[in-house]
PLY file of the C-alpha trace (Angstrom):
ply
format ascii 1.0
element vertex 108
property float x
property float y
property float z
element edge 107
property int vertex1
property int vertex2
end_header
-186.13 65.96 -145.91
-187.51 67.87 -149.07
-187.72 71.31 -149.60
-190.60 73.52 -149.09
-192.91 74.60 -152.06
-192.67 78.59 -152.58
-189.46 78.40 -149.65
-186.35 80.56 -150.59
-183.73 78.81 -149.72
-180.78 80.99 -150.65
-180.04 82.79 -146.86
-180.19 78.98 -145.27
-176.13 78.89 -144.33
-174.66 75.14 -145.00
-171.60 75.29 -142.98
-171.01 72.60 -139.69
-172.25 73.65 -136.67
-169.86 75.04 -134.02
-169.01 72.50 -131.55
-170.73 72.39 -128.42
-169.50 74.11 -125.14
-167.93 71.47 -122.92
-170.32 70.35 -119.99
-168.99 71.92 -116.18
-168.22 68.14 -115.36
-166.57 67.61 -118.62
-168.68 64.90 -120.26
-170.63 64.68 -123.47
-174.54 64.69 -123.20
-177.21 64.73 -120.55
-177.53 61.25 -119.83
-174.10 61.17 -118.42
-174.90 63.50 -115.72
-176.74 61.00 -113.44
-176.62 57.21 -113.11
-178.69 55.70 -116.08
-181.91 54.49 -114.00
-183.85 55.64 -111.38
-184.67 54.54 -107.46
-188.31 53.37 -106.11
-189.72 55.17 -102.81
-192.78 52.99 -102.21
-195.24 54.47 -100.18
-197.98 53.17 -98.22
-201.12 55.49 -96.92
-203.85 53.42 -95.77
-205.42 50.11 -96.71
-204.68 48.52 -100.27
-201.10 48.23 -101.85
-198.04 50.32 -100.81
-198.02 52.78 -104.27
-194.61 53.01 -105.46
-193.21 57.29 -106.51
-189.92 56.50 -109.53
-186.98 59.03 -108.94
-183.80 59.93 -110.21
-181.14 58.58 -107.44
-179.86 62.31 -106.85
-183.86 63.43 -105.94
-184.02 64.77 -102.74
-186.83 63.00 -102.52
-185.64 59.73 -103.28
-184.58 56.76 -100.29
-181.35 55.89 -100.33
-179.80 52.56 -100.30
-182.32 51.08 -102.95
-181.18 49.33 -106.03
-180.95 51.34 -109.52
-183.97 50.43 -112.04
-183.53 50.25 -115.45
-185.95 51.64 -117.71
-187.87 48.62 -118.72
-188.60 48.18 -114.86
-189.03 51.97 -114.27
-191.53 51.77 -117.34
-193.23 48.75 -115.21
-193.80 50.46 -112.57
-194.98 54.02 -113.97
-197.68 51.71 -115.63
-199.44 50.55 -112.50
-202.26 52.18 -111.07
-201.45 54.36 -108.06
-198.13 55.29 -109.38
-196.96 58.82 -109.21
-193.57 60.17 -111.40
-191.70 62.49 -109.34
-191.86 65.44 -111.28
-188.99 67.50 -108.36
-186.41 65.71 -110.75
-187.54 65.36 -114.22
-188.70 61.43 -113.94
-192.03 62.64 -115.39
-190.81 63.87 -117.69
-188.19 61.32 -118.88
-190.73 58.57 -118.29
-194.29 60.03 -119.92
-193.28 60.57 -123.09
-192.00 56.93 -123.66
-195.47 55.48 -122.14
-197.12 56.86 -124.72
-194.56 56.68 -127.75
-196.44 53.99 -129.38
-200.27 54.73 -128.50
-200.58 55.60 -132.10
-199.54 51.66 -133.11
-202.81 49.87 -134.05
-203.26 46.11 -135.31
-204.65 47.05 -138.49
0 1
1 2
2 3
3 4
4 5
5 6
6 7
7 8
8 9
9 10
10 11
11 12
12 13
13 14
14 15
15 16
16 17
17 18
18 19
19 20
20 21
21 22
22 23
23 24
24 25
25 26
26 27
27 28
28 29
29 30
30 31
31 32
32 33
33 34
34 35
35 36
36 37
37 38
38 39
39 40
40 41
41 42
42 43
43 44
44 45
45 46
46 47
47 48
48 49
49 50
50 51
51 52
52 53
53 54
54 55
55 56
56 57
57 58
58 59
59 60
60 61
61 62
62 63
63 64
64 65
65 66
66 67
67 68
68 69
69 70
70 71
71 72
72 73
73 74
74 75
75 76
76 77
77 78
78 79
79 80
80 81
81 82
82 83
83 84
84 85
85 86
86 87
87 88
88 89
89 90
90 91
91 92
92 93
93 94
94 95
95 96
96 97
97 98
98 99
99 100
100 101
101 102
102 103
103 104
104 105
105 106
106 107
Protein backbone atom coordinates (compact mmCIF):
# COMPACT_ATOMS: atom_id res chain seq x y z
CA UNK A 1 0.00 0.00 0.00
CA UNK A 2 1.36 3.68 -0.33
CA UNK A 3 -0.09 6.64 0.80
CA UNK A 4 -2.15 9.02 -1.07
CA UNK A 5 -0.65 12.29 -2.59
CA UNK A 6 -2.34 15.51 -0.84
CA UNK A 7 -4.16 12.61 1.85
CA UNK A 8 -4.07 13.68 5.60
CA UNK A 9 -3.43 10.96 7.30
CA UNK A 10 -3.39 12.10 10.92
CA UNK A 11 -7.38 11.08 12.00
CA UNK A 12 -6.66 7.38 10.32
CA UNK A 13 -6.76 5.37 13.97
CA UNK A 14 -3.95 2.41 13.97
CA UNK A 15 -5.22 0.33 16.72
CA UNK A 16 -6.40 -3.74 16.02
CA UNK A 17 -9.65 -4.20 15.05
CA UNK A 18 -12.23 -5.47 17.58
CA UNK A 19 -12.76 -9.06 17.25
CA UNK A 20 -15.55 -10.29 15.39
CA UNK A 21 -19.00 -11.25 16.93
CA UNK A 22 -19.17 -15.03 17.24
CA UNK A 23 -21.35 -16.67 14.40
CA UNK A 24 -25.15 -18.07 15.94
CA UNK A 25 -23.66 -21.65 15.18
CA UNK A 26 -20.42 -20.80 16.74
CA UNK A 27 -17.93 -21.20 13.89
CA UNK A 28 -15.46 -18.89 12.24
CA UNK A 29 -16.29 -17.68 8.61
CA UNK A 30 -18.92 -18.20 5.96
CA UNK A 31 -17.68 -21.10 4.31
CA UNK A 32 -18.27 -23.14 7.35
CA UNK A 33 -21.89 -22.63 7.29
CA UNK A 34 -22.70 -25.14 4.49
CA UNK A 35 -20.90 -28.21 3.16
CA UNK A 36 -17.95 -26.97 0.89
CA UNK A 37 -19.51 -27.93 -2.69
CA UNK A 38 -22.60 -27.84 -4.24
CA UNK A 39 -25.37 -30.57 -5.69
CA UNK A 40 -26.42 -30.94 -9.59
CA UNK A 41 -30.34 -30.94 -10.46
CA UNK A 42 -30.13 -31.85 -14.14
CA UNK A 43 -32.99 -31.01 -16.01
CA UNK A 44 -34.32 -32.14 -19.17
CA UNK A 45 -37.14 -30.02 -21.31
CA UNK A 46 -37.40 -31.27 -24.69
CA UNK A 47 -35.07 -32.69 -27.31
CA UNK A 48 -31.15 -32.15 -26.96
CA UNK A 49 -29.14 -32.73 -23.65
CA UNK A 50 -30.66 -32.81 -20.12
CA UNK A 51 -29.12 -29.03 -18.93
CA UNK A 52 -27.73 -29.38 -15.60
CA UNK A 53 -28.97 -26.06 -12.62
CA UNK A 54 -25.54 -26.12 -9.66
CA UNK A 55 -26.94 -25.57 -6.04
CA UNK A 56 -25.88 -25.29 -2.67
CA UNK A 57 -27.03 -28.77 -0.92
CA UNK A 58 -29.34 -26.73 1.62
CA UNK A 59 -31.32 -25.01 -1.73
CA UNK A 60 -34.71 -25.73 -1.60
CA UNK A 61 -34.37 -26.21 -4.87
CA UNK A 62 -31.79 -28.66 -4.94
CA UNK A 63 -32.48 -32.94 -5.30
CA UNK A 64 -31.48 -34.70 -2.63
CA UNK A 65 -29.47 -37.76 -2.44
CA UNK A 66 -26.87 -36.51 -5.14
CA UNK A 67 -23.20 -36.52 -4.51
CA UNK A 68 -21.36 -33.13 -3.30
CA UNK A 69 -19.25 -31.36 -6.25
CA UNK A 70 -16.28 -29.75 -5.66
CA UNK A 71 -15.53 -26.59 -7.22
CA UNK A 72 -13.36 -27.64 -10.05
CA UNK A 73 -16.42 -29.86 -11.17
CA UNK A 74 -19.03 -27.19 -10.20
CA UNK A 75 -16.77 -24.76 -12.36
CA UNK A 76 -17.16 -27.63 -15.22
CA UNK A 77 -20.35 -27.61 -15.28
CA UNK A 78 -21.30 -23.75 -14.95
CA UNK A 79 -19.10 -23.61 -18.19
CA UNK A 80 -21.33 -25.62 -20.47
CA UNK A 81 -23.83 -24.21 -22.58
CA UNK A 82 -27.37 -24.53 -21.23
CA UNK A 83 -26.28 -24.25 -17.71
CA UNK A 84 -28.15 -22.09 -15.33
CA UNK A 85 -26.54 -21.03 -11.53
CA UNK A 86 -29.21 -21.09 -9.08
CA UNK A 87 -29.23 -17.73 -7.99
CA UNK A 88 -32.32 -18.81 -4.77
CA UNK A 89 -28.97 -19.73 -2.88
CA UNK A 90 -26.09 -17.66 -3.81
CA UNK A 91 -24.38 -20.37 -6.37
CA UNK A 92 -24.34 -17.49 -8.89
CA UNK A 93 -22.92 -15.71 -7.14
CA UNK A 94 -20.15 -17.87 -5.58
CA UNK A 95 -19.54 -19.38 -9.01
CA UNK A 96 -19.53 -16.13 -11.64
CA UNK A 97 -17.05 -14.32 -10.27
CA UNK A 98 -14.41 -17.18 -10.41
CA UNK A 99 -15.41 -17.91 -14.27
CA UNK A 100 -14.29 -14.86 -15.09
CA UNK A 101 -11.30 -14.19 -12.57
CA UNK A 102 -8.78 -14.65 -15.20
CA UNK A 103 -10.49 -13.26 -18.53
CA UNK A 104 -8.04 -10.48 -18.23
CA UNK A 105 -4.92 -13.24 -18.67
CA UNK A 106 -3.68 -12.93 -22.29
CA UNK A 107 -0.66 -14.90 -24.03
CA UNK A 108 1.24 -11.93 -24.73
Amino acid sequence: MRPVDRVDYNQVSTGPLPPAPPTPTGREGLWERRPSGWVLAKVRSGRGPARGVPHAPECAEAPEGVPLLDVRRALDIAEKPGTQLCTLCGCAQELTPLLSAFDHITDS
